[in-house]
NUMIGU-893869 format. One record per atom (N, C-alpha, C): residue in three letters; z, x, y. Coordinates in steps of 0.05 Angstrom, whole numbers, plus 5000, padded with zeros to 4 digits. Layout:
N
alaZXY...
! end
This chain:
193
unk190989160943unk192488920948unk194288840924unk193288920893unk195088860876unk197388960876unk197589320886unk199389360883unk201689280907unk201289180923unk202489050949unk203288830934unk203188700915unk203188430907unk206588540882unk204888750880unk206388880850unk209788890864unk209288960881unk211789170901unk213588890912unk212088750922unk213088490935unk213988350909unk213288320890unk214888150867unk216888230864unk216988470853unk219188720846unk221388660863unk221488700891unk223188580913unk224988360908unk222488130903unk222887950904unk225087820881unk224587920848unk225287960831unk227988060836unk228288300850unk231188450846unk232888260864unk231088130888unk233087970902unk234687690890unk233687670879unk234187330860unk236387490838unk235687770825unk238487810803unk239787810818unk240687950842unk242788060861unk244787750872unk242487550880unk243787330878unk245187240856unk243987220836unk245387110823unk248087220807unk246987550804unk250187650801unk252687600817unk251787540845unk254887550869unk255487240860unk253387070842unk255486780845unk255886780828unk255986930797unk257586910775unk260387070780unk259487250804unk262387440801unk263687140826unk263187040848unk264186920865unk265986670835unk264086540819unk264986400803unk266486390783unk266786710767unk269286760762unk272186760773unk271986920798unk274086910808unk275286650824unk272786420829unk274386140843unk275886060808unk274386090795unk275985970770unk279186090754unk278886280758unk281486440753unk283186320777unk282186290804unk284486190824unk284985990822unk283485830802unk284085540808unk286685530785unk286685700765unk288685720743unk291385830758unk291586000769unk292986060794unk294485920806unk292485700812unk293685510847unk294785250822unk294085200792unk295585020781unk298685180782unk299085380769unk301885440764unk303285480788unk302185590809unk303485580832unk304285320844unk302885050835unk303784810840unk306384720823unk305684870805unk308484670783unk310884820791unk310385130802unk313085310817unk313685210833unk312785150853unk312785020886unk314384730875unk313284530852unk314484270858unk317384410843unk318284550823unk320684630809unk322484770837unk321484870856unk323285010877unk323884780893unk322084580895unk323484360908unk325184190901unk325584140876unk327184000875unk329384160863unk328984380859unk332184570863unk332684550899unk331884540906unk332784610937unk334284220941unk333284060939unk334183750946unk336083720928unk336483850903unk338583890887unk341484080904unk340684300915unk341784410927unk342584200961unk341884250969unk341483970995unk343083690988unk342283610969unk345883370963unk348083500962unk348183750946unk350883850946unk352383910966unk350284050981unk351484211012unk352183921032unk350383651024unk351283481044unk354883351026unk353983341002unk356483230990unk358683461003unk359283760999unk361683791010unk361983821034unk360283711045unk360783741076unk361983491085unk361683231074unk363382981089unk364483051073unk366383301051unk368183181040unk369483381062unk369583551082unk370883751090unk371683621121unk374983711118unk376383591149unk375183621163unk375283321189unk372883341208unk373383501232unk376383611226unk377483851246unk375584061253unk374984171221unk373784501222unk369884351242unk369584101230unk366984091238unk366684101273unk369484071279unk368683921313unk369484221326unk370784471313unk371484691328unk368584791335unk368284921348unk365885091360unk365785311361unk365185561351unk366285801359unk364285881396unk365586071400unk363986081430unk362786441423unk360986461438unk359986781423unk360186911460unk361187181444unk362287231468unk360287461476unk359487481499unk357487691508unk359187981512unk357188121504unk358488411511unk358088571536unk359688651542unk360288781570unk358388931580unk357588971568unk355489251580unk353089041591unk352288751580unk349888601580unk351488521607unk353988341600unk353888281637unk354688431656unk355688681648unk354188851670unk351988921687unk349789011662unk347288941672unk346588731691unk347688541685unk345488341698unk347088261716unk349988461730unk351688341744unk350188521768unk349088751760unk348988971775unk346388941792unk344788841767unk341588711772unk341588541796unk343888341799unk344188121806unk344788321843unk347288521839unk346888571863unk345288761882unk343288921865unk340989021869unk338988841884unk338788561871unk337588331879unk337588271911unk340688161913unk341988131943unk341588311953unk341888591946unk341388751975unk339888841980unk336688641966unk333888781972unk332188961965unk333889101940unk332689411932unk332189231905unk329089211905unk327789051882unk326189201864unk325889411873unk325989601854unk328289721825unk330389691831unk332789701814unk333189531809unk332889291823unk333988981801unk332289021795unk328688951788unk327488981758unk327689141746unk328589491742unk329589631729unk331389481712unk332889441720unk336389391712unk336089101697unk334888921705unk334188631698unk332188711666unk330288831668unk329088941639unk330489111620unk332289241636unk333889281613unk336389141597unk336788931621unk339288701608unk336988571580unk334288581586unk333588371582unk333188541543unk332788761549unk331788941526unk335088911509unk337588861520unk340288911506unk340288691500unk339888421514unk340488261501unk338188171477unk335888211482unk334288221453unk335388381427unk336488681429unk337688781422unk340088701397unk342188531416unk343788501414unk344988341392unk346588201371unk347588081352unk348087811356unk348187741384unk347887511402unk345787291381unk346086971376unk344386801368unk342486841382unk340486671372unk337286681392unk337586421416unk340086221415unk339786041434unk341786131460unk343686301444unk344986501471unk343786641488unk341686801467unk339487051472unk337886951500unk336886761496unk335186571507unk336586491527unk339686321529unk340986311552unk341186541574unk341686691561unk342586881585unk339987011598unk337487031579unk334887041598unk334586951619unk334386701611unk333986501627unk335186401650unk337986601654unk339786581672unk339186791698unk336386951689unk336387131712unk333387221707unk332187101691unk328387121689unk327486971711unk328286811726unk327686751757unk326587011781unk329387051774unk329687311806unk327687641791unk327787661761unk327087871748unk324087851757unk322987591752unk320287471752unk318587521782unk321387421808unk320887501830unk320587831846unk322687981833unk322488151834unk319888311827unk319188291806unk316588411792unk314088331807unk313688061825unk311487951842unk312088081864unk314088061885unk314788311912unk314188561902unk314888701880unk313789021882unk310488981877unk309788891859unk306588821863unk305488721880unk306488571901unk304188461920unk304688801955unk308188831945unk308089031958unk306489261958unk306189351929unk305389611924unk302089551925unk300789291926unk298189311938unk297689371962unk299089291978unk298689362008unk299289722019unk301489731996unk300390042008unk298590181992unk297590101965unk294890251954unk292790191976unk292389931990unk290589822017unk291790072043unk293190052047unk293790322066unk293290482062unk293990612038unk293690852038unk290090902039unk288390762025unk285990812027unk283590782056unk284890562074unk285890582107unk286590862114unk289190862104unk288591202122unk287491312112unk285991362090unk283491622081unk280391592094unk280391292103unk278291272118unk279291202147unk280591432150unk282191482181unk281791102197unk282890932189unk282290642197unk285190602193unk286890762215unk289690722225unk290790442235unk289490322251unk290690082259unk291489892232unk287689852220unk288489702187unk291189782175unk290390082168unk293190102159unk296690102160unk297190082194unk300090022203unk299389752195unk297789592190unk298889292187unk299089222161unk297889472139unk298189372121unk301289472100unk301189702117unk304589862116unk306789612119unk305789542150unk308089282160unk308289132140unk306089022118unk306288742105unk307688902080unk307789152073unk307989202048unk311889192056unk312789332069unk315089352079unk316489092105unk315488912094unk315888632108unk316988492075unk315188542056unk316288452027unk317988582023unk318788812016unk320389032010unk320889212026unk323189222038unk323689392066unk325289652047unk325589672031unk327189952024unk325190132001unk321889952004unk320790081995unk319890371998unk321190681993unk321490782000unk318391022006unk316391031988unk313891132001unk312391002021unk312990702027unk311590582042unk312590602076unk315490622076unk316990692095unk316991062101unk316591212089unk316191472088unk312991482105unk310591362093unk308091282098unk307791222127unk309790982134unk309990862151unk309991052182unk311891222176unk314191392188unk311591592205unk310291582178unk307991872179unk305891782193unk304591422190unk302891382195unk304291302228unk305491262239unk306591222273unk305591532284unk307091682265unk307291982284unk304092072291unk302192022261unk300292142265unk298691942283unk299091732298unk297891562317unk300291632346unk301491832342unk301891812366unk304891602370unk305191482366unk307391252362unk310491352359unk311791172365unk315591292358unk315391032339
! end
C-alpha cells in the first residue's frame, strides 16, 4: 500500500509543477501583450487623428471646388459582351428553353462579377435578371425530379406512374429534351402513339 501511496503522490506532485509551469508561461505572455496592446493604443489614437486631420482637408477643398464638377455624374457604361449575355439569356427565357437561359444567365452573372464595373452597378445588373435566373434554376429542378421519379417507375416496370410523371416533368419544361426522348420511348413501349 505504501508504495501505491508513493506512486500516487509522485503523480500528484508532477501534476501541480505542470500546472503551475503553463500559468507562468500563460502569465508571461498576457504581460508582454499587455505592453503590446499599450503601444498599439498610442498608434491607433496617432492614425486617427492623422486621418481627421486628413478629413478637414479633403472637406475644406471640396466646398472650395465648382459646384459644376460636383453635380456631373459620370454614367459607367456596360460592356457588350455582358448585355449580350443577358440579352440572349433573356431570349432563351421567352422561348422556354430554360436550360440555356440558366446557362447563359450564370455566365452574365460570372462577367459581370468579373468585370471593372462598381459593385452598385455589379449588383444592378444582377438584380435585373436574378428573378427569371432564380426561376429558371427551380423549373429544371423540380423538372429533372420527375424524371429521376420516372425513370425509377419505369425500372420498376410501373408505366402508368411513370407517363404521369414524364407529363409533369415536360408540363414544366417542354423542350426538356431526355424527358421528351423518355417520353417518346415510354408511349411506344406501352403500346401508345
Amino acid at each position: 500500500m505504501s508504495k501505491a501511496k508513493n506512486i500516487s503522490a509522485k503523480v500528484i506532485n508532477i501534476f501541480i509543477i505542470s500546472v503551475i509551469c503553463v500559468l507562468a508561461v500563460l502569465l508571461a505572455f498576457s504581460a508582454a501583450g499587455c505592453k503590446k496592446k499599450a503601444v498599439g493604443v498610442a498608434e491607433t489614437t496617432t492614425q486617427a487623428e492623422t486621418i481627421k486631420e486628413t478629413s478637414a482637408q479633403t472637406t475644406a477643398e471640396a466646398t472650395t471646388a465648382p459646384e459644376a464638377e460636383s453635380a456631373t455624374e459620370s454614367v459607367e457604361e456596360v460592356p457588350e459582351k455582358i448585355t449580350g449575355l443577358i440579352s440572349d439569356a433573356d431570349a432563351y427565357y421567352a422561348e422556354g428553353d430554360f436550360g440555356l437561359a440558366r446557362s447563359t444567365y450564370r455566365k452574365a452573372e460570372i462577367a459581370v462579377n468579373n468585370s471593372k464595373l462598381s459593385d452598385e452597378k455589379k449588383q444592378e445588373l444582377i438584380d435585373s435578371f436574378y428573378a427569371r435566373y432564380k426561376e429558371c434554376k427551380e423549373i429544371i429542378d423540380s423538372a429533372s425530379m420527375h424524371y429521376a421519379n420516372a425513370m425509377q417507375l419505369i425500372y420498376e416496370t410501373r408505366y402508368e406512374e411513370a407517363k404521369i410523371e414524364l407529363e409533369a416533368a415536360l408540363a414544366l419544361y417542354p423542350k426538356y429534351e431526355e424527358a421528351r426522348e423518355s417520353y417518346s420511348n415510354l408511349k411506344t413501349l406501352m403500346g401508345l402513339k
